[in-house]
N, C-alpha and C positions, 0 to 999 in steps of 0.2 A: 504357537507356543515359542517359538523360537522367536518374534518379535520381544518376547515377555521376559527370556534369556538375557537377549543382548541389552534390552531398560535395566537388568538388576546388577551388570555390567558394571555400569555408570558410577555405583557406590565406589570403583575405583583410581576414580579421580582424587579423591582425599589422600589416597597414598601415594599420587603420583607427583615427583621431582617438578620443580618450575618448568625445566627446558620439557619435558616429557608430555609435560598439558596438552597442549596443540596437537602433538601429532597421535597422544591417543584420543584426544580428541576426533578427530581425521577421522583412523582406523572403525572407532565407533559408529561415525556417522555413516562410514562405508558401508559397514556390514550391515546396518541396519534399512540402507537405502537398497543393496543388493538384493534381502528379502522380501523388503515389501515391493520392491521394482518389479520381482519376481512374481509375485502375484497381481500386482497391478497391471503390469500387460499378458499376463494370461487372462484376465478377466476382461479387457480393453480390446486384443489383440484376437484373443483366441475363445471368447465367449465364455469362460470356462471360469465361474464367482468364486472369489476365496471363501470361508466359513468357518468360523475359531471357535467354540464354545469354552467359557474358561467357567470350571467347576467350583464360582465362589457365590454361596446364594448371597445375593445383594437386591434389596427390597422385593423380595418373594421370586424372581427371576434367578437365575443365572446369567452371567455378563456374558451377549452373543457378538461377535466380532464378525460382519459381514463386509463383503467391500462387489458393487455392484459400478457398470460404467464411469459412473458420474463420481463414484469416492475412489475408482481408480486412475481417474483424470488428474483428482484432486493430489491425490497419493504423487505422480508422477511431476506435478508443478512443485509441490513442495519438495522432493527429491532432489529435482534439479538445480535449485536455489538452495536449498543447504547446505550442497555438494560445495557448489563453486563460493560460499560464503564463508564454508570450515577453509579451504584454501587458502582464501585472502586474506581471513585472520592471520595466519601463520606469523606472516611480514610487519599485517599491520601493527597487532597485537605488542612488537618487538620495543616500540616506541614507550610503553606503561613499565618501562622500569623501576619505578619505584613504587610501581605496585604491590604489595606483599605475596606471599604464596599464597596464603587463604583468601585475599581477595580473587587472585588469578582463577584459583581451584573453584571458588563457586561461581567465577563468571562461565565456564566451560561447561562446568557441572550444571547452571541455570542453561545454557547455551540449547544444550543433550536433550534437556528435558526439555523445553519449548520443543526440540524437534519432533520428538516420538510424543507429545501431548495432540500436535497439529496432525498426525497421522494418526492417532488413535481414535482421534471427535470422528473421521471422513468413516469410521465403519462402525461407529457406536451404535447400539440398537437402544439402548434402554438410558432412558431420558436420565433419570437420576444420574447415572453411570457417567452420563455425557456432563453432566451439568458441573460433577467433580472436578473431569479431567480440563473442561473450560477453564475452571478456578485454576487446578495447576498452570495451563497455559497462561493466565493473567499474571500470575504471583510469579513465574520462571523470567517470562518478559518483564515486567515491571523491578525485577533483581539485574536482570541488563539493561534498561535505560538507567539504573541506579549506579553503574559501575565507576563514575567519576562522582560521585556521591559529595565529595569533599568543595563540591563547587556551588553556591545556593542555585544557580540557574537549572541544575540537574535536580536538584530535591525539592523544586517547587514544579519541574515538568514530573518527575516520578511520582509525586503524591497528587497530582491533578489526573496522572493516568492512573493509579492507583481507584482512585474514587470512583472516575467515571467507567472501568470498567464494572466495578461491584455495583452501580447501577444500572449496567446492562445484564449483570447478574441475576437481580431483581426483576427485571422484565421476564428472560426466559424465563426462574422461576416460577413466578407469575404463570405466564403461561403453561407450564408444564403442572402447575396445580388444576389449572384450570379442564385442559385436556383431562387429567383425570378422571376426576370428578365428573367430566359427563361422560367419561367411554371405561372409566375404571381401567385404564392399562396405564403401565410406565412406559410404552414401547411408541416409539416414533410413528410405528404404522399405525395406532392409532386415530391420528391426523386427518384422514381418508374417511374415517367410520363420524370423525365427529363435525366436518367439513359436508360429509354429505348430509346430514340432521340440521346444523345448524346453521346460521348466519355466517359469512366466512371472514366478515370485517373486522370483526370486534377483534377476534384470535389474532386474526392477520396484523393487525396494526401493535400487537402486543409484541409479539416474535420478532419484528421488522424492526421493531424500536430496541430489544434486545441484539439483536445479530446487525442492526445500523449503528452504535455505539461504537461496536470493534471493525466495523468495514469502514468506517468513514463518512458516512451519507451527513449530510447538512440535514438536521441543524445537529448532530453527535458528530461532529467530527474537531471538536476545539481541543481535544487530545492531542491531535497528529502534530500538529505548529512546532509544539513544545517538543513533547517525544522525540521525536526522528535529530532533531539536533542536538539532543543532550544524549543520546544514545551513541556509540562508537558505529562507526559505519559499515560494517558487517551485520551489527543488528538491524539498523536502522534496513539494508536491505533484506533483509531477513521479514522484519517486520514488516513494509510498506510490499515487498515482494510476494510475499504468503501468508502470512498471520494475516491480515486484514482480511484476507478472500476468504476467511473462515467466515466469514461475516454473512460474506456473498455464499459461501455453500449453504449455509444454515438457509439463508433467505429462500435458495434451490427448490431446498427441500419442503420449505413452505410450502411456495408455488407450485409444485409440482402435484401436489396433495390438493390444490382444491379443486372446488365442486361446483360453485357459481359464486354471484358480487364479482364476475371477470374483468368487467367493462371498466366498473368503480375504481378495481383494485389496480387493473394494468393504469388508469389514467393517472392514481395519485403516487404509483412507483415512478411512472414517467415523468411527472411534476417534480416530485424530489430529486429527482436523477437530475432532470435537467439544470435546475438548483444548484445541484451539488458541484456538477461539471463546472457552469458557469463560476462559479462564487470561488472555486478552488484556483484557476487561472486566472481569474482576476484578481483576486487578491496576490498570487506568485507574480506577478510582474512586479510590484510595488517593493519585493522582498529586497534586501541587502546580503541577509545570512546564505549562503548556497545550498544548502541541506534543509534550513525553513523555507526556500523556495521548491524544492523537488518535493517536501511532505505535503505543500498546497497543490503540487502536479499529480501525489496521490490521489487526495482528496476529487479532484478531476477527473482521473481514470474509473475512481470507482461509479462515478456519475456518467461513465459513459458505458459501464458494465450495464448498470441498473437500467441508460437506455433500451439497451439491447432486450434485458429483460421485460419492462415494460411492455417494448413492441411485442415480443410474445405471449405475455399475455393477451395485448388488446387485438392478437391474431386470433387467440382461441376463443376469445369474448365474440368475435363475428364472426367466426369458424373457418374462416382464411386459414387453411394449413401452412401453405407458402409463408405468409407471414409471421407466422410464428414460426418457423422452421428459420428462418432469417434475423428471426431477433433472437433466439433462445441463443441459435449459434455465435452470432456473432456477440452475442454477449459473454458467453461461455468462455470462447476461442480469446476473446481480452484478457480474459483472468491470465490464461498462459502468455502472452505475445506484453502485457504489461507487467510479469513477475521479473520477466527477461530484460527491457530498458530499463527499468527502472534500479532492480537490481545494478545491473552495469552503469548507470547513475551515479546510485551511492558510490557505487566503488570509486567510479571517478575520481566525483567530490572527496573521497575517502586519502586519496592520492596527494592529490593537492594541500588536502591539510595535512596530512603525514610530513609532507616536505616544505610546507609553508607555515605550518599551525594558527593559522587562520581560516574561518570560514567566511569574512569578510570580505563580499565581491568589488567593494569601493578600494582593497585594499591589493587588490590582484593586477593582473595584469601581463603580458608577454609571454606567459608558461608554453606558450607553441612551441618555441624555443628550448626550451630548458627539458620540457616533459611532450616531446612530438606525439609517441604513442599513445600517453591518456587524452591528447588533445584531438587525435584522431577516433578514437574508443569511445570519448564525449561525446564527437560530432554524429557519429553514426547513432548512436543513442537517441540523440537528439531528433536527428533526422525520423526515426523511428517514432518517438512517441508523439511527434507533431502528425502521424499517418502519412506521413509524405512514400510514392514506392519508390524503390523495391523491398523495402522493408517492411518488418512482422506487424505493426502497426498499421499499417493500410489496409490488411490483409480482413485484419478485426473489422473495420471500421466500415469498409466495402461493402459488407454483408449489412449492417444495421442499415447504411446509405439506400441499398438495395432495396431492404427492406420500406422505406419511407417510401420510396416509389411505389413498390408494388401495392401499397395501400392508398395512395396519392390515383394509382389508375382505377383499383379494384373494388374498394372501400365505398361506405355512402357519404354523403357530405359533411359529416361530423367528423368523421373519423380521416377525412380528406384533408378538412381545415388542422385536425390534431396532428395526422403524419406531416404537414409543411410546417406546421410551427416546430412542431421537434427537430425536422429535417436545418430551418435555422437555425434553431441553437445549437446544433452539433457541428455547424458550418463555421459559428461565430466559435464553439470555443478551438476547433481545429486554429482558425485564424487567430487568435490570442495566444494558442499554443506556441506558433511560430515566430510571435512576436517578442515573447517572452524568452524563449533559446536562442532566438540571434542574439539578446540581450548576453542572456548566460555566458553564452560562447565565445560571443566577444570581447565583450568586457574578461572574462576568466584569461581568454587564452589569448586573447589579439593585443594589438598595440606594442605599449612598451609598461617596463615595470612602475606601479604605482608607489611602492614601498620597499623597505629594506627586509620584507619576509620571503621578496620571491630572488635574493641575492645569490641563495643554496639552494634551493632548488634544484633538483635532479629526476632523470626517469627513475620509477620503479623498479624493482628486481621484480624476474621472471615467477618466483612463486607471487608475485600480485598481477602479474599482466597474463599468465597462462587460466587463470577463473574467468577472465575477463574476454579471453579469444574466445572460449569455450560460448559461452552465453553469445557473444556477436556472432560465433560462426550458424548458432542458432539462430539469432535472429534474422541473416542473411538464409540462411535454410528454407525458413517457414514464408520469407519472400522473393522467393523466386521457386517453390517446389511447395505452393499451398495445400495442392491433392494431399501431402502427407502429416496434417492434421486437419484439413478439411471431412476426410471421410471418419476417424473417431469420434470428431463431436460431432457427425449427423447419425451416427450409431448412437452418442449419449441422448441426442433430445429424441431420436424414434423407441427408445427403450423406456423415457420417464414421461413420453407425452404420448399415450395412446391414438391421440387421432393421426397423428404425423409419423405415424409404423410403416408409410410407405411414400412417404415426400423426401424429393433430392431437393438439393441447393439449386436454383436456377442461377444462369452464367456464368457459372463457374471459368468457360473457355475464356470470356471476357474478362476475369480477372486474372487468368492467368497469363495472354496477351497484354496486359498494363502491366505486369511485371515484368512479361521479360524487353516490352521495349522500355519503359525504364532501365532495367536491367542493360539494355545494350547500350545506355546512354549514357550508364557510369562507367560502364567498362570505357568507355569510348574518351570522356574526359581524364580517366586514369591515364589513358595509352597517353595520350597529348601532353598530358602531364609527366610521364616518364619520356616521351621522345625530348622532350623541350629538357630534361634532367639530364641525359644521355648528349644532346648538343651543347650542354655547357660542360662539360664535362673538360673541355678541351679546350675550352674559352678560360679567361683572365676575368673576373668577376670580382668588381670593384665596389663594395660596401660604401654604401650613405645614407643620412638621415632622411627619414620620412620629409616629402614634397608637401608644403606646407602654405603653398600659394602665393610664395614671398615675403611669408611670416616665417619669422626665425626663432622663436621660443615656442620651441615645442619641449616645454616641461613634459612631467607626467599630468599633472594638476590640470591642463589645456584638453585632455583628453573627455570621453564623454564617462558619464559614470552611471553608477544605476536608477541612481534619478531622473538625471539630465536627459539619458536615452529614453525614458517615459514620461516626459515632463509634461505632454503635451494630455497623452493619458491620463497621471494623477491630476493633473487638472480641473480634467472633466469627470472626474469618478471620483475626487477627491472626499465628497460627502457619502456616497453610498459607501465607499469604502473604508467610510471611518481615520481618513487619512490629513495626517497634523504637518503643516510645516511650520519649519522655524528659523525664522529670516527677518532682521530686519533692514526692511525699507530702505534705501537711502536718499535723502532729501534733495530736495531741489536746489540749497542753499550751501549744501555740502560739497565743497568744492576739494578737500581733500578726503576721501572717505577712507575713515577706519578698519583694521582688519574684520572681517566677518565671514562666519559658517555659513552656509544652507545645507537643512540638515531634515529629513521626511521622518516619518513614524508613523507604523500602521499598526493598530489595535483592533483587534478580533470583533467586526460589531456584535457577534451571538455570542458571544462573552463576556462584550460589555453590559450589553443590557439585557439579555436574557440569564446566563450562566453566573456571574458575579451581584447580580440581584438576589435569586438564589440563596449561592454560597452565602450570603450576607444576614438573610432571614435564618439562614440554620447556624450561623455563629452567636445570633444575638439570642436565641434560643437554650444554646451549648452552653452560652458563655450563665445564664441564671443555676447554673448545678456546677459554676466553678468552686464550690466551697467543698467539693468534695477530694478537690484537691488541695487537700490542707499543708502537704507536704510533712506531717507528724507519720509515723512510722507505725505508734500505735493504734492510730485511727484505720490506716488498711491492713491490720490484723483485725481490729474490730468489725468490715465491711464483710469476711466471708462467716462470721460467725450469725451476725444479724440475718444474714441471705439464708444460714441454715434453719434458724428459728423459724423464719417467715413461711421457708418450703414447708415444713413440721406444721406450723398450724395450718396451711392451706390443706395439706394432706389430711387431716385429723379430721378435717371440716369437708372434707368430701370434695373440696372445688377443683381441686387436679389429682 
């Protein structure tokens, strides 16, 4: 009840002063992170399940609020990204001056409510109930990608997430009608009762297509592109950091409920996933926008959650414990170790354009210089969600790797040839991943300035870099001291996967040795780096331009840009990726040639020809009942009168 307290709080944002936003903002998200913290590591930590019954009959039940391992995991991922996201707003937020107050007050106000909606779904018991607070969580989000509204690029990304979430709406729905109707309950446990009666595809592929819309999975994931750049970059980590893994809990909870089609169901999650991985890193190398390239590294992460899941399924499908103890977790343990980089991502990105107001990586350039600390914040980020150790990132990814072996030795030859095809693609997008951040990295932060946006340029203040320690000093945490989320999430898959009530993690020692001699190998290049810091100290250090091979125009324009450094890439993936250049030629005859651009463009192929196909047949549809827009005043006074007549004789006549 005291959750339910601090939500009716929230109506105090309307009365609250502009400067005062923020930090009741803060204060709220505090308190209400302290109580469900509260219960979620008692529940996590000390066995011991929250339980809220709120006395409001709602569809023949009462709304039960439970929170069991796996929604206390959940509970504590979104916690800690909220935390350090209400923070960085503070600063960021400073910049919307000519924001109004009532814009300001509902973005706070949308902010609050996304948070306590994302914590409310992880312990909803009664579908309906869940399905509401979904909606709020869409409609609170979709009011913050909206917040620069005034821009068309943001009101063509907000009503494109707008739509396709209310069709993931319709999926669960759907399915929640459907569980019904054969177990007659509103209640999630029913899942279990109608998984064991019936087929478990049909359901499955219903639910997965609703809770895969809002995680990201290919082919639903042509939301994220749009979104995450037209959204201010606190949400944008907010949402790519936690709101999407609702996606992935909801799926959780699917899989956890069924009863057989194992085999089927882990191959075609693993199919998608690997999809989704591949397709989302591939396409983010090709990117320009910095923020549209980290929403494509969502879309990736989430494809390598779904790996993980996958592989635990197709553990329980041939009853390999080990293997499914190795995929559930390491899928699991993503969720948290990817809420963490990417999060610190955004903020980055966030940085950069605060002080440059560009998210154009053609347009950057030298910020090492200007902003050292986010360029170091970046790199570790970076370093992190490539899996590279000693970072959180490796940590996830070891366990799923682990996993491919153990079924590569253990497994029969189907399932031998499935674990090394997946074991490549997880290889090939690791190595895209890296390809793609040296890109970022360099081009953001190396070189020299490309333009006159990085002129002013400066570090952040400490309310945007103290979120940002927080979340790295975690990520370096979780790589180098894994035992201390290693053992919760083998407490969450032995508590929702009964066969695995008594499987450890094998090698654990081994992975803890690849941390820490990584771990001594950074230490090792820092020390070399500070003694070499400490001997100039006292030296005469003479500034010159970059060594240039005996070429002396070293413009900025000479430098590599986001093309150029993948040039050899779009080239060869130019078609599958739907990727346009535009250059032209210069002839053989052209002995003085003309000024000219080369300039790339990459268009969404599932939205070209899958999603805007679509959209196109329901506009030409839409558009035969435009005469109902007459724009006469008396004609929609006239529409609610006809609508009452028509109820009146439907009623009269027995049909409703």
């Amino acid at each position: 009840m005291e959750l339910l307290l601090i939500i009716c709080l929230s109506v105090l944002f309307f009365a609250m002063s502009r400067k005062k936003l923020p930090v009741y903002n803060l204060i709220l998200t505090f308190l209400f992170l302290a109580v469900s913290s509260f219960y979620a590591i008692k529940t996590l930590f000390l066995s011991q399940p929250y339980a809220c019954l709120i006395p409001f009959h709602f569809w023949g039940n009462d709304i039960l609020l439970t929170m069991d391992k796996l929604s206390a995991f959940f509970v504590l991922v979104i916690n800690i990204t909220t935390l350090v996201s209400s923070i960085y707003s503070i600063q960021y937020m400073s910049m919307y001056h000519t924001k109004s107050r009532q814009e300001l007050v509902l973005h706070y106000f949308s902010f609050f409510t996304l948070y306590w909606s994302m914590i409310v779904l992880t312990m909803l018991q009664n579908t309906i109930a869940f399905l509401v607070v979904w909606e709020i969580m869409s409609l609170s989000s979709f009011l913050l990608v909206m917040f620069e509204a005034e821009k068309s690029l943001t009101q063509k990304a907000g009503i494109n997430y707008f739509i396709q979430m209310h069709f993931a709406a319709l999926f669960l729905l759907l399915g929640i009608i459907i569980l019904h109707y054969f177990t007659d309950s509103w209640s999630w446990s029913a899942l279990q009762q109608y998984f064991a009666n019936y087929s478990n595809v049909g359901l499955f592929l219903v639910f997965f297509a609703g809770f895969g819309f809002k995680a990201g999975f290919v082919p639903f994931h042509t939301w994220l592109p749009h979104a995450h750049p037209a959204a201010p970059s606190h949400v944008s980590a907010l949402m790519s950091g936690v709101m999407i893994k609702l996606g992935i809990y909801g799926i959780l909870r699917i899989v956890f409920a069924l009863q057989n089609d194992l085999m089927l169901i882990g191959l075609l999650v693993l199919f998608v996933s690997l999809i989704s991985g591949i397709t989302g890193v591939g396409v983010a190398i090709v990117q320009h926008n910095l923020k549209r390239l980290l929403a494509y590294h969502s879309i990736e992460n989430i494809g390598i959650i779904g790996i993980g899941i996958g592989v635990g399924i197709i553990g329980l499908a041939i009853q390999n414990q080990t293997l499914a103890m190795l995929g559930f977790a390491g899928g699991i343990l993503h969720v948290l170790n990817h809420s963490l980089f990417k999060s610190l991502l955004f903020f980055s990105a966030g940085s950069v354009y605060h002080q440059t107001h560009t998210m154009n990586i053609d347009n950057m350039g030298g910020l090492i210089k200007r902003m050292p600390v986010t360029a170091f914040i970046f790199l570790i980020a970076s370093l992190s969600i490539c899996g590279l150790p000693p970072f959180n990132g490796f940590i996830s990814e070891f366990l799923i790797y682990n996993g491919f072996v153990n079924g590569i030795i253990h497994a029969d030859v189907i399932v031998k040839l499935v674990m090394l095809f997946a074991l490549l693609g997880l290889a090939a997008i690791g190595g895209l991943a890296i390809f793609c951040f040296t890109k970022a990295f360099g081009i953001v932060f190396l070189g020299t300035e490309r333009s006159s946006h990085m002129h002013h340029a400066h570090e952040m203040s400490w309310w945007s870099l103290a979120p940002q320690f927080i979340s790295l000093a975690l990520i370096l945490l979780i790589g180098f001291v894994p035992s201390i989320v290693l053992n919760p999430v083998l407490r969450i898959v032995q508590q929702n996967v009964s066969t695995c009530s008594t499987v450890l993690l094998p090698n654990t020692d081994a992975l803890q040795s690849i941390s820490l001699a990584a771990g001594v190998f950074v230490l090792i290049v820092l020390a070399v780096w500070l003694i070499k810091k400490w001997a100039f100290t006292t030296k005469k250090v003479q500034s010159s331009v970059t060594w240039g091979c005996a070429y002396h125009g070293n413009a900025p324009r000479t430098q590599y840009t986001a093309s150029s450094y993948a040039e050899n890439y779009i080239h060869g993936m130019e078609h599958s990726l739907n990727v346009t250049t535009h250059f032209k030629p210069i002839a053989t005859t052209e002995y003085f040639p003309e000024h000219r651009h080369y300039k790339t463009h990459q268009e969404s192929t599932y939205e070209k020809h899958i999603f805007k196909p679509i959209a196109k047949i329901f506009e030409r549809f839409f558009d035969k009942f435009a005469f109902i827009q007459s724009g006469q005043t008396q004609h929609y006074i006239l529409y609610p009168f006809v609508l009452i007549i028509v109820l009146i004789i439907l009623t009269l006549t027995n049909l409703i």
